[in-house]
N, C-alpha and C positions, 0 to 999 in steps of 0.2 A: 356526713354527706348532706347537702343541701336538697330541700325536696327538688328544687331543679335537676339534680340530677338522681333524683332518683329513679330505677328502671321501671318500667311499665308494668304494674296490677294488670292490666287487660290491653290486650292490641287486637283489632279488628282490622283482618287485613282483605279489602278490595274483595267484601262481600258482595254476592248478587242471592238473589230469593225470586223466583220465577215458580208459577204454577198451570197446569195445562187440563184441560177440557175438552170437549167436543166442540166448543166452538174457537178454540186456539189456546195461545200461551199469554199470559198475563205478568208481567215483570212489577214485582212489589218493590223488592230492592233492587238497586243497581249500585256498583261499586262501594260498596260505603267503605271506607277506614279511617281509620282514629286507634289516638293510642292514650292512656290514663295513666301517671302513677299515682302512688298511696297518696292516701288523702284527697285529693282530688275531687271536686262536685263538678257533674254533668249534667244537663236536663236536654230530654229531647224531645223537640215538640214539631211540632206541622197540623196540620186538618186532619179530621177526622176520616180514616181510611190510609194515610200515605203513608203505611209502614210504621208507623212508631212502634208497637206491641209486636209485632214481628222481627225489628230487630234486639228489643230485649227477650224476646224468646231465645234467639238464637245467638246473643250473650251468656245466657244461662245454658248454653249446650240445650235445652227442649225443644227445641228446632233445629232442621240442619238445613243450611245453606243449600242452594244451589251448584254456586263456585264460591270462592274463597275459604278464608276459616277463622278462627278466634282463639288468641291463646291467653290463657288465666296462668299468669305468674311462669311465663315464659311455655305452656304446657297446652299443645294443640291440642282443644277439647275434641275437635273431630278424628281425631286419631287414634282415640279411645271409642272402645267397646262401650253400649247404654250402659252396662254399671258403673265401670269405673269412670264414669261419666256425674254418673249417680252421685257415688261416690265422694269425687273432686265437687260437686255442690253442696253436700254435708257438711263437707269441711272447712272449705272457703267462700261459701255465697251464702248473705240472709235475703228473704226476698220480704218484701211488704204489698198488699194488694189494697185494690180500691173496694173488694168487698171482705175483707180481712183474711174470710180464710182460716180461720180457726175452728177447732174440733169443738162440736156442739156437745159431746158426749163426756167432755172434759172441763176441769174447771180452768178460771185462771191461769194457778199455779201449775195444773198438769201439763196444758198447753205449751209453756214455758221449757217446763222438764221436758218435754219431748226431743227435741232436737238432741239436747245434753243424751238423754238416756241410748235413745238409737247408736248415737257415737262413742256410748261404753264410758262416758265418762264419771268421775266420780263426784262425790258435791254437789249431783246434778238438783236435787232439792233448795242447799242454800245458795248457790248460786244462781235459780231462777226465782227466790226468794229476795235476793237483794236488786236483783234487775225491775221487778215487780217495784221496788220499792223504790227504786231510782225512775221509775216512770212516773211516782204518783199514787200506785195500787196495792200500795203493800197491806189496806183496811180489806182487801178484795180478792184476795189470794183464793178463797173457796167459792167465788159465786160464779157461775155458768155462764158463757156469750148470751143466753136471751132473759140475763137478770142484768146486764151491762148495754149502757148507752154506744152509741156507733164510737162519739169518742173515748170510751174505755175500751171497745173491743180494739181502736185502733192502734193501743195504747200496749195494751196485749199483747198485739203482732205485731210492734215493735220492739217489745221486748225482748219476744219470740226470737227475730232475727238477727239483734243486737247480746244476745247470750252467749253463739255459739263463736263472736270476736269475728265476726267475717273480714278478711281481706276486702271482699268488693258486695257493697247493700244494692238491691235491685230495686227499686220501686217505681209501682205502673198504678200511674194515677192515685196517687195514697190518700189525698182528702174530697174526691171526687162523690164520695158515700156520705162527708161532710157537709153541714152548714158552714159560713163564712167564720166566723168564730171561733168554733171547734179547728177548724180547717188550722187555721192562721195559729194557734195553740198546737197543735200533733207538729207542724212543717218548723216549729221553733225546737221544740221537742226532738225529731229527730235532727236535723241539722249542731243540734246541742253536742246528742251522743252520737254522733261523727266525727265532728272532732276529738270528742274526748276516747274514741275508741281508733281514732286514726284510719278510718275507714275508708275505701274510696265509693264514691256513692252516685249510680245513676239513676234519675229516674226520667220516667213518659209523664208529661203533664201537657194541658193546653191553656193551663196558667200563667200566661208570660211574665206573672210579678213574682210567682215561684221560680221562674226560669229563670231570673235577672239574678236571684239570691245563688244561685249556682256560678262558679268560677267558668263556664263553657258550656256555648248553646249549639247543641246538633239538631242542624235544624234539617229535616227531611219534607220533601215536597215531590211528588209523583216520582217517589222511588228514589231519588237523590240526594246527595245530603250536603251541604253547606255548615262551616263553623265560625260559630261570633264568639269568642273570645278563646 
């Protein structure tokens, strides 16, 4: 089957996201849909405030819509109870953040194993052992987030999210805690292992040259959402 026609990783269908106060209702999204399949890069960008982090909330099911809904691998995340909400994220979303997000209380390699372990899997050690080492870190497996540069902890929770083989990578602002350098190194870096993991991959950025390396630009602007390519 050609990826053309392959079925949709994630459909976002004719979401809205509205929120209400005393002094009235505030509409953040309004209609958005789009659909991905595997493999697939997406970036979504706009100004600061117009929804971007709120519709990747409510990709990843940790926000819920207003109206519409979102289904992961044909599977209405809102039609699920919070766990097995939970759950369907364990299994098939890795996420990466712009302030990493990793357990201070753990090293490296624990950080790594976590995901594995939670999900009962076995090998959960060598297999966050080689991921480590396909990042770059495999001298670094024992040292702690605050013995590691922003680019190795980034490096980390990349690993972190690329271990557990996600169907769909979430990423919100990933080199934004970056210098230019670093930055342009992590965004080669994971772009790498996307491919090589077949992943479909979104992320929020307001770096339009990271945006362009993406196959599809969703672009949102006072709650709307426009697509270039």
């Amino acid at each position: 089957m050609s990826e053309s026609h392959l079925p949709a990783i994630i459909s976002v269908d004719h979401v809205y996201k509205s929120v209400s106060d005393s002094t009235g209702t505030l509409d953040i999204l309004r209609d958005i849909h789009f659909q991905l399949r595997a493999r697939e890069t997406a970036a979504i960008v706009g100004a600061s405030g117009s929804g971007k982090s709120t519709l990747l909330s409510i990709i990843a099911g940790l926000d819920t819509p207003s109206r519409g809904t979102v289904r992961l691998d044909g599977e209405d995340l809102f039609a699920l109870h919070e766990d097995a909400r939970a759950a369907l994220r364990a299994r098939r979303i890795g996420f990466v953040f712009q302030s990493f997000q990793l357990m201070a209380n753990l090293s490296a390699l624990e950080n790594v194993m976590l995901p594995l372990e939670l999900a009962g899997q076995r090998q959960a050690r060598q297999a966050a052992t080689d991921m480590l080492q396909r990042v770059g870190l495999g001298q670094r497996l024992s040292h702690y987030p605050r013995l590691m540069s922003g680019g190795e902890q980034q490096r980390v929770a990349l690993a972190r999210a690329f271990v557990v083989k996600p169907a769909l990578l979430l990423a919100d602002e990933p080199t934004g805690s970056l210098d230019f350098a670093t930055g342009e190194t992590i965004m080669e870096l994971m772009f790498e292992l996307n491919r090589e993991e077949g992943t479909t991959l979104v992320l929020v950025t307001h770096d339009r040259a990271i945006a362009q390396r993406c196959e599809r630009r969703i672009v949102i602007e006072a709650g709307r959402m426009s697509v270039d390519g």
